[in-house]
C-alpha positions in Angstrom: 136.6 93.4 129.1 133.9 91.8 127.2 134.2 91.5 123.6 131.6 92.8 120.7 128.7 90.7 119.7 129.3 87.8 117.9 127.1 85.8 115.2 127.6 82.5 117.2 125.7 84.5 120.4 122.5 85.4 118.5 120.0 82.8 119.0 118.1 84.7 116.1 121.2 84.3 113.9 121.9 80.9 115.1 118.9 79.5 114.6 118.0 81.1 111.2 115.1 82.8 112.3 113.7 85.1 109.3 112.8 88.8 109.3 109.4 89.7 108.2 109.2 90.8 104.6 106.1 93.6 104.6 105.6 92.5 101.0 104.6 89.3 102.0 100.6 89.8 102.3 97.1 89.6 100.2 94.3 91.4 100.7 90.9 90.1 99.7 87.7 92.8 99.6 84.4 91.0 99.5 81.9 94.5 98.1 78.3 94.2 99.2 76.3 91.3 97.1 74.7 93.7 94.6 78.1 94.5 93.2 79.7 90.9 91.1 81.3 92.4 88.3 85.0 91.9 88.3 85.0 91.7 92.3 87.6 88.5 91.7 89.9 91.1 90.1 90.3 93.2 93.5 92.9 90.8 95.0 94.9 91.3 91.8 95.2 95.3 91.9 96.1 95.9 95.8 99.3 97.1 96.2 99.2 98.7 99.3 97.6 98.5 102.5 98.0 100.6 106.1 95.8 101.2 109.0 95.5 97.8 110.5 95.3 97.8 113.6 98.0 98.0 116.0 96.1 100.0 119.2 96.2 100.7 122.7 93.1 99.5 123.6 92.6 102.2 126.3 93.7 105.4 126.4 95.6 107.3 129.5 93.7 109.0 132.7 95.7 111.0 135.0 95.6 111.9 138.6 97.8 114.0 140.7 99.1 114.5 144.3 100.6 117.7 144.8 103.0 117.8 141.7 103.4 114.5 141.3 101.1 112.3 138.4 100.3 109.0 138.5 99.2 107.3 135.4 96.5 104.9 134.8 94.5 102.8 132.0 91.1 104.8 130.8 87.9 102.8 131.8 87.0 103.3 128.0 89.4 102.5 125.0 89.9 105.5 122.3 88.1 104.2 119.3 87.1 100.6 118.5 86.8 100.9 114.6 89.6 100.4 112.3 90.5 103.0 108.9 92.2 100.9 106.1 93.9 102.5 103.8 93.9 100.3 100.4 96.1 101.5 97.2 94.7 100.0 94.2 96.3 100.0 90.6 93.9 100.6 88.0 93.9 99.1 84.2 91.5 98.9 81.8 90.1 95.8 80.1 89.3 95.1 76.6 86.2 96.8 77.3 87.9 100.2 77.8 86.3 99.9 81.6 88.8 101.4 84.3 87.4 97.8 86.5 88.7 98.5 89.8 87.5 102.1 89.9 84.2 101.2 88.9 83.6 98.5 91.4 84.8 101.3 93.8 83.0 103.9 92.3 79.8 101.7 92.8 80.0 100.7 96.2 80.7 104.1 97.2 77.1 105.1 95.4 75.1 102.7 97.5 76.3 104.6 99.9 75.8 108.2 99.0 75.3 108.8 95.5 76.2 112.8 94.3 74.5 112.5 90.9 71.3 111.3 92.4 71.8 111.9 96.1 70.5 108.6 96.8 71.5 107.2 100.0 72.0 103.8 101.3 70.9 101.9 104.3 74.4 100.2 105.8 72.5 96.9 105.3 73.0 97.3 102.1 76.8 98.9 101.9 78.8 96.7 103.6 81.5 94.2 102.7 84.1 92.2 104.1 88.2 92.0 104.2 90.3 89.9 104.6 94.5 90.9 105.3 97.1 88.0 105.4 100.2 88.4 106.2 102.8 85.6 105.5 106.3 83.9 105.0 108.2 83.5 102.1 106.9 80.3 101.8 103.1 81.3 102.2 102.6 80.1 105.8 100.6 82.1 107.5 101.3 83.6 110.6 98.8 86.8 111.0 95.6 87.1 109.7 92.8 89.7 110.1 89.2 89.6 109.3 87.0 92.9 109.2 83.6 92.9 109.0 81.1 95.1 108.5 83.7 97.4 106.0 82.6 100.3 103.5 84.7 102.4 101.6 84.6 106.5 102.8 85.9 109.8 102.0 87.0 110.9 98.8 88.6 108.6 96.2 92.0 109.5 94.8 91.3 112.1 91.6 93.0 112.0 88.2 95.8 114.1 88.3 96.4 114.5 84.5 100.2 116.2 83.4 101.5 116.0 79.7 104.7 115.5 81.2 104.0 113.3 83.8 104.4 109.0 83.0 103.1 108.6 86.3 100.0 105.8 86.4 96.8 106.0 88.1 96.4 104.7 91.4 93.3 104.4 93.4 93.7 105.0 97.5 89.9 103.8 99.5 89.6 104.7 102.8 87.9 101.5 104.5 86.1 102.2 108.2 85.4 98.8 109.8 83.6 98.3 113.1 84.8 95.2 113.8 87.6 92.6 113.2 89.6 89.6 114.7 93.0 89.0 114.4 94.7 85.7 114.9 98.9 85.4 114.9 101.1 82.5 115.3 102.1 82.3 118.6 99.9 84.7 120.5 99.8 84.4 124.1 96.8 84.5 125.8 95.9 86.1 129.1 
């Protein structure tokens, strides 16, 4: 009979290899160049990313024979754009400006703006980003660069309650054509 598991048989254990901590990470946003006020601060308010991209590159195609399917990889992937999800927290400065929303708020206007209806040229609305993810001791071993990125959809509103000591968080909704992605390790085909 063979006996349970032991911590001497794990090579992971053994070896001390560490799990990864998801709140090991920095995101850096790079707005278009029209917008430099406070931009440095961005880094400093993100508390939350999703949405990076773990895809399929192709979807599924099907065929069958009688009742029986047979799978295959689509000639075309699904989508080849990423939507980032960023969670910002907002403060104000000595200034009484709410910073991060404003940078936000502004780079969303060159865009589409709804007081003016102005709208932009993508020329002139997109940024960068920049996710990296690390160990505890800040080595990095998966990094992702997107490029062009513009903030889209509707920014998160003020939900105002008496009886609520909630804060105010910003959520942006980030569409980005194009990225790379480099990780520690990868093996290449």
């Amino acid at each position: 009979m063979a006996g349970l598991p032991h911590w001497k048989n794990s090579q992971a254990a053994t070896n001390y290899y560490e799990p990864i901590f998801l709140n090991q990470f920095e995101v850096v946003i790079t707005p278009p160049q029209v917008i430099t006020k406070n931009v440095n601060l961005l880094v400093e308010h993100v508390t939350k990313i999703t949405g990076l991209p773990e895809i399929t590159p192709t979807a599924t195609v099907e065929q069958k024979y009688k009742f029986a399917q047979r799978s295959f990889a689509a000639a075309a992937p699904e989508k080849t754009t990423a939507d980032l999800a960023v969670t910002f927290t907002v403060n104000l400065n000595d200034d009484n400006e709410a910073y991060i929303y404003n940078i936000i708020r502004a780079w969303s206007d060159i865009t589409y703006d709804p007081l003016t209806g102005r709208q932009g040229l993508k020329k002139d609305y997109v940024g960068q980003m920049a996710v990296t993810i690390f160990n505890k001791q800040g080595k990095v071993f998966r990094e992702f660069k997107f490029t062009p990125v513009f903030p889209f959809g509707k920014l998160t509103e003020m939900q105002l309650d008496y009886s609520s000591p909630s804060l105010y968080e910003l959520t942006v909704n980030f569409r980005a054509d194009n990225w790379t992605e480099k990780r520690t390790g990868e093996i290449k085909i």
